[in-house]
C-alpha positions, 0 to 999 in steps of 0.5 A: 287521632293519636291512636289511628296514627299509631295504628297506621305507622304499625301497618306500614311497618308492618307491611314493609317487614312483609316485603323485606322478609318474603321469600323470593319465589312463594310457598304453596301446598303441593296438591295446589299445584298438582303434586302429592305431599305423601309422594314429595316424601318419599324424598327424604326417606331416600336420604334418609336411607343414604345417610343411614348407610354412610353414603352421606351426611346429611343434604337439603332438598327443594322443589317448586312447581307453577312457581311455588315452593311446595316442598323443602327438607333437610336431613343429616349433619353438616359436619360428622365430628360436629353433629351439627344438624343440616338446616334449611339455612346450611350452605353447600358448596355448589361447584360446578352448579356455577356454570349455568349462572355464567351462561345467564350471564353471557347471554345477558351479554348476548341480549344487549348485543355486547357478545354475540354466540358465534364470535371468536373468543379471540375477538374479546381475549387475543391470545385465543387467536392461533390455537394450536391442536394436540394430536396423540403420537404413537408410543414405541415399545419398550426394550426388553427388561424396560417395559413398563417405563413412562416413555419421554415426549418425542422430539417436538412434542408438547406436555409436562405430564396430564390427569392420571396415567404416563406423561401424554405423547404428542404433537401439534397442529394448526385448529381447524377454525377459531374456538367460538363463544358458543363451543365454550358453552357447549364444552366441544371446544377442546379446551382443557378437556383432555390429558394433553390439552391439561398438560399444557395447562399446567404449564401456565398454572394459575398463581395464588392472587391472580384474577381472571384478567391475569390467568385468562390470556395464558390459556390461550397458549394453550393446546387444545385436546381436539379440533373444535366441534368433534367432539364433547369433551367436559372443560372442568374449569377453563372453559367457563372461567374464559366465559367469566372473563368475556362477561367482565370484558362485555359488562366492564365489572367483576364477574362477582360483582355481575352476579350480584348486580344484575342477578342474585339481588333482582331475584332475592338471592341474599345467601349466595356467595363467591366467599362467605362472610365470617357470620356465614362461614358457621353455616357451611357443610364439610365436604366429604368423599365415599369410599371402602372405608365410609367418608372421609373429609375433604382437607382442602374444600375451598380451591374453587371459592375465593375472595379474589379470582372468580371462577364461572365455571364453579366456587358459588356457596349457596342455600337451597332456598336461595338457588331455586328462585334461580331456577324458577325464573328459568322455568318462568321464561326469565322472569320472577316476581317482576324482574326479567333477567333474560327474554323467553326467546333467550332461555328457550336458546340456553335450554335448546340441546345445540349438541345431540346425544349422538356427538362423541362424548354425550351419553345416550338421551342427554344433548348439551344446551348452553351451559347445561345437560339437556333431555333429549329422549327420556326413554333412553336416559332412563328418567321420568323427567320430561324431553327438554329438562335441563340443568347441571350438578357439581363435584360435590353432589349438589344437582338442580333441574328445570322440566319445562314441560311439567314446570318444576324445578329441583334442587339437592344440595349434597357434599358427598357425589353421587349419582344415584341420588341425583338420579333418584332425586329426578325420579322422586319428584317426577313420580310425585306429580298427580295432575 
């Protein structure tokens, strides 16, 4: 009897060890699902090849379809002077990779009618009332024997100076209409999208310590690079952190706190953070520039993650294998493994391509969904994945897609930029489908 009890408690524990330990989205073989193992392959000969030519340092790469996890490679170092080698378990900093968490976000927000898309920012952040528009004024010419000369703001005219290039000249005028929720997620609000607009934005420049409640409201001072629908214009940072803050407004908790709540722990993503703990600092790769003369590292990485102020729009460190249960439960429908985190109406509205490729701003074949780039005719993109793939990149290299059509997700996390590769990557687990 003893023996059957031992036994017994030894299964139990067993299987308990089984449920905490399983990985969030299961692993198969690729031709299970109809993919080759010989073609994933050809993935990391290609970085292989990169690293080889200094182009990077190392990466990890990760691909499901039908949701299984059927391929994962690592390659290279994490850091050049180190030598220590890139592992399933390195962590990268995913910058802009961040947005689409804070779009499933916002429309979570959406979805128990807290927030609605064609609501005013204004409404949640009063500041956002009475935005006011850029318009470029036109430069004199210089005297003779001053030409050349950075021209001083005329009379009236906003602006401390922009990204590059002379100090930007110009006025202001009334906004059209209101900034929506929606012209945030779709980066054709105008707001810190431009030399002008960003002048103005360093004014009001966030402090060391501040949180999105105490920067936030400042933007709304704020001019805006065009009025609001005409264009698409990448807001880097302001754009999504305004729609962090709306998160916290609507939720009542920290965006920090959001995620991990209501996301990363029902989708079992425990390796994923604004600010890594001392035992995970240890797995972060260094970030690295390409240039003339080979890589060279990043001095100061860490200006988007902070243990304070949490950006929407970037700062998440991550592994690859805790960011693609991500992706699967978009490719699902908003769901994985019992746990639904936005309706299937819900994700086909975040991955519609609200602005088409033919909006000033959009490259050919590309629309923009909710917080992501959107497919809209592979043939004039160049790509093999599939009309209707979405998904978004960040600063650093990193690069994730979800195909609808084929039900496969890619994650390359990299801290070198390239788009080559992120390219390359698309096509190589394209041509890798055989079903």
């Amino acid at each position: 009897m003893k023996t059957t009890n031992r036994i017994g408690a030894f299964l139990l524990l067993s299987l308990l060890v089984l449920q905490l330990t399983a990985a969030p989205v299961p692993k198969g073989k690729p031709e299970d699902v109809g993919m080759s193992l010989e073609r994933l392959q050809r993935i990391e000969q290609m970085l292989e090849r990169r690293i080889a030519k200094g182009e990077m340092t190392g990466a990890v790469a990760i691909v499901a379809r039908k949701g299984k996890v059927v391929y994962l490679a690592s390659r290279g170092v994490m850091d050049l002077e180190t030598k220590q080698p890139v592992t399933p378990a390195t962590m990268f900093r995913v910058a802009s990779m961040t947005k689409p968490v804070t779009s499933v976000a916002l429309m979570m927000m959406v979805e128990e009618g807290k927030v609605r898309l064609n609501d005013p920012v204004s409404r949640y952040i009063p500041e956002f009332k009475n935005l006011k528009v850029a318009v470029a004024s036109p430069v004199p010419a210089a005297p003779a024997g001053e030409r050349g000369a950075t021209p001083a703001p005329a009379a009236g005219a906003a602006g401390r100076g922009g990204r590059g290039g002379g100090t930007p000249v110009f006025t202001t005028v009334a906004a059209d209409r209101e900034v929506t929720i929606k012209d945030l997620l779709t980066h054709v609000s105008g707001l810190a999208s431009g030399a002008m607009g960003n002048s103005t934005v360093q004014a009001v420049a966030r402090k060391q310590g501040e949180k999105l409640a105490d920067y936030i409201p400042r933007l709304g001072s704020t001019a805006l690079e065009f009025q609001p629908g005409t264009r698409w214009a990448y807001s880097a940072q302001a754009g999504h952190d305004t729609l962090g803050r709306i998160v916290e407004i609507a939720s009542g908790m920290p965006l920090n706190e959001f995620f991990q709540k209501r996301i990363f722990d029902p989708l079992g993503m425990k390796d994923i953070t604004f600010w890594p703990s001392e035992a995970q600092w240890p797995r972060v790769a260094s970030v690295y520039s390409s240039g003339a003369n080979g890589l060279t590292k990043n001095s100061s990485p860490n200006g988007m993650s902070s243990n304070v102020y949490f950006m929407g729009s970037g700062g998440l460190i991550s592994t690859a294998e805790d960011y693609i249960p991500f992706g699967v439960m978009l490719a699902n429908g908003g769901e994985l493994n019992g746990k639904r985190i936005l309706s299937r109406k819900t994700v086909e509205m975040l991955r519609s391509a609200h602005v088409p490729d033919t909006l000033p701003g959009r490259a050919a074949g590309e629309g923009y969904g909710l917080g992501v780039r959107v497919v809209t005719n592979h043939a004039k993109r160049g790509t093999m994945l599939s009309d209707g793939t979405y998904g978004w990149s960040g600063v650093y290299g990193t690069h994730f897609f979800v195909d609808p059509v084929e039900q496969t997700v890619g994650v390359l996390l990299v801290q070198t930029s390239n788009n080559e590769v992120n390219r390359d990557f698309e096509d190589l687990v394209a041509q890798a489908i055989i079903d």
